[in-house]
Legacy VTK file of the C-alpha trace (Angstrom):
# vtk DataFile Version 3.0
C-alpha trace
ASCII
DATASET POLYDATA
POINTS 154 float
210.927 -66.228 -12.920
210.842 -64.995 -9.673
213.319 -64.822 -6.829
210.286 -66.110 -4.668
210.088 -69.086 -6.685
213.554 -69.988 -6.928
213.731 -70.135 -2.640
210.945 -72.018 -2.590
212.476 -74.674 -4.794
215.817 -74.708 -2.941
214.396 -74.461 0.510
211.961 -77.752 -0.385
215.158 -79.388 -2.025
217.446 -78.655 1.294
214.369 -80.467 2.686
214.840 -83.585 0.606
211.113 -83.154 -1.078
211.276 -85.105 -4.662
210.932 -83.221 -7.533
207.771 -84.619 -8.577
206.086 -83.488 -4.945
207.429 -79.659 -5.210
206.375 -79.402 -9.273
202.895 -80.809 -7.555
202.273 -78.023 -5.120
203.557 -75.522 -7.266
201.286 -76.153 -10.148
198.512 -76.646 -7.219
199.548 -72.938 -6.189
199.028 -71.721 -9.641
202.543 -71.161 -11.175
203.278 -71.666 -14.405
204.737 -75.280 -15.528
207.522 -74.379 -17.519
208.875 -71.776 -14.787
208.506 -74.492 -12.534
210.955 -76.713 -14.341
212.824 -73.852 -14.714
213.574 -73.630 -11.071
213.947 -76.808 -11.270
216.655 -76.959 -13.481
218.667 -74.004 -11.623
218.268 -75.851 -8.112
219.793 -79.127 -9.017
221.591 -80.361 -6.962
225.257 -80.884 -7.890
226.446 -84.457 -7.030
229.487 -83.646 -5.612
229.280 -80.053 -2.794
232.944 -78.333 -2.752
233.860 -76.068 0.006
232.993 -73.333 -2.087
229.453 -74.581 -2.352
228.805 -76.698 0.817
224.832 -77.386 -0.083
225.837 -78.818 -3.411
222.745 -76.733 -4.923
224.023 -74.075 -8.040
222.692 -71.555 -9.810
223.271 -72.237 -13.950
226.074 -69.749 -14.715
225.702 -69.735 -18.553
222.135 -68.021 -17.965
222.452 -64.839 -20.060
221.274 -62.662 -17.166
224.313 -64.263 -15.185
226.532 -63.066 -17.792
225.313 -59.922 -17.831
226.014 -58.936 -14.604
229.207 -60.443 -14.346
230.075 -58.175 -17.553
228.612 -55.195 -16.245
229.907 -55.551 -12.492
233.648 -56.941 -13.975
233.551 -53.455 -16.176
233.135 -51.563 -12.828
236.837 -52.672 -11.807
238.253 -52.947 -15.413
237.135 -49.440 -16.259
238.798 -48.015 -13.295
241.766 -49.792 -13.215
242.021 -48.454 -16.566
241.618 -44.974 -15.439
243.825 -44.972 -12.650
246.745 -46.406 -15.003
246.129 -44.022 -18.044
245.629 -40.443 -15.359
246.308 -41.281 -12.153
246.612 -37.391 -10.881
242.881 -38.047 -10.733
242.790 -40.115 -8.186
245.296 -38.003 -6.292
243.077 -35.210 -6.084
240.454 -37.449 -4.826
242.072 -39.242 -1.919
243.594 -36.120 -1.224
240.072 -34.308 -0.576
238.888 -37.640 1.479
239.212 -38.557 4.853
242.749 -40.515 3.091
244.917 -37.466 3.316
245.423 -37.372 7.060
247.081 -41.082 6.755
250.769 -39.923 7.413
251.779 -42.365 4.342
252.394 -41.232 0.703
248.787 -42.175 -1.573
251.133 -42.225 -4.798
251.103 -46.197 -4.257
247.862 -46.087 -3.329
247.361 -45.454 -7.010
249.142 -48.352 -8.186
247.397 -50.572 -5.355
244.364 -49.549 -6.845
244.876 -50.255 -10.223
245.846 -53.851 -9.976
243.460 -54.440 -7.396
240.948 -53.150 -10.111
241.886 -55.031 -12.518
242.667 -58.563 -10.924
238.802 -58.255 -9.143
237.307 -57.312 -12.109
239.500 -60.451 -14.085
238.424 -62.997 -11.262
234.795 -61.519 -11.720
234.583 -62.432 -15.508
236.503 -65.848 -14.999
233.646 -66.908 -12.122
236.802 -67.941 -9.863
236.063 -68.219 -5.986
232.814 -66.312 -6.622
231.560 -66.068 -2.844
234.970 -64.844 -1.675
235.493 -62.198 -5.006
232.313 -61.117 -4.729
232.807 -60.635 -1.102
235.805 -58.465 -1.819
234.669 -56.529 -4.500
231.592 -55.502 -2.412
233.882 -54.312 0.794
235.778 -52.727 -1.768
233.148 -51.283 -3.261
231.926 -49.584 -0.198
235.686 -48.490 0.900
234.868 -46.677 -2.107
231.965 -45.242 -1.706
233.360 -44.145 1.779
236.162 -41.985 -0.018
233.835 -40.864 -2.193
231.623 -39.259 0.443
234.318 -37.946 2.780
235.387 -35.792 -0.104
231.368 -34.226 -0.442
231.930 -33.416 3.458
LINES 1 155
154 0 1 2 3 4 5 6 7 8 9 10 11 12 13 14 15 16 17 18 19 20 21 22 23 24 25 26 27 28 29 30 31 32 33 34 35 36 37 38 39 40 41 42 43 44 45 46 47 48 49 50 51 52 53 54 55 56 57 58 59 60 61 62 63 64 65 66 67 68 69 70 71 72 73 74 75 76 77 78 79 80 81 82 83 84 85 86 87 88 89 90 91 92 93 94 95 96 97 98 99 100 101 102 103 104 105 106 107 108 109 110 111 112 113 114 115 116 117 118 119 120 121 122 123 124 125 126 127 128 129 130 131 132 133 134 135 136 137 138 139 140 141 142 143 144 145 146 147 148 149 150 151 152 153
């Protein structure tokens, strides 16, 4: 199933088009019938819209695929929440060759903020909770990282 597909289904659905009418001009278009009810299925729309999902249209979150990469992107966070508990000298060495040292405050907490902001992201990540705002997070976080990361190659 494609990404293409899926679009197409929610942008005709935010468009009030029946059902019937898009699986029409999809099968007219040439795609196949069961990936058509397929997208069907995933676009839905849920009968009551929270403010965590305004358009009241979902994505199935039991798909395999889902799971997948809420295991592999929760592991991210778990795995180094892990690490900064069990050897945290680690990442002392490595804010103290980024751009972190020359904050005049001591990164030994910075260690411990770390950790159990690793490990509740990576939590709220498996659990599905608030997924637009952990996501969010866990993507600025992710590049905060990445930033650290590179100031120490300079």
């Amino acid at each position: 199933m494609s990404a293409r597909l899926i679009a197409y289904v929610q942008f005709q659905r935010s468009r009030a088009i029946h059902p019937e009418e898009i699986r029409s001009r999809l099968l007219a278009k040439g795609w196949p019938l069961q990936e058509i009810e397929l997208a069907l299925r995933l676009t839905e729309p849920d009968p009551s819209p929270t403010p965590d999902n305004p358009t009241g249209l979902w994505m199935v979150t039991s798909h395999p695929l889902h799971w997948v990469f809420r295991l592999g992107f929760a592991s991210i966070f778990l795995v180094n929440s892990l690490s900064a508990l069990i050897d945290p000298n680690t990442f002392l060495r490595l804010m103290e060759r980024s751009f972190l040292r020359l904050i005049p405050l001591p990164l030994e907490p910075m260690v411990w903020f770390i950790a159990l902001n690793d490990l509740l992201t990576g939590v709220l990540v498996l659990l599905g909770w608030k997924r637009r705002y952990v996501y969010t997070w866990a993507g600025v976080w992710l590049l905060a990282v990445t930033w650290v990361k590179l100031s120490t190659l300079i």
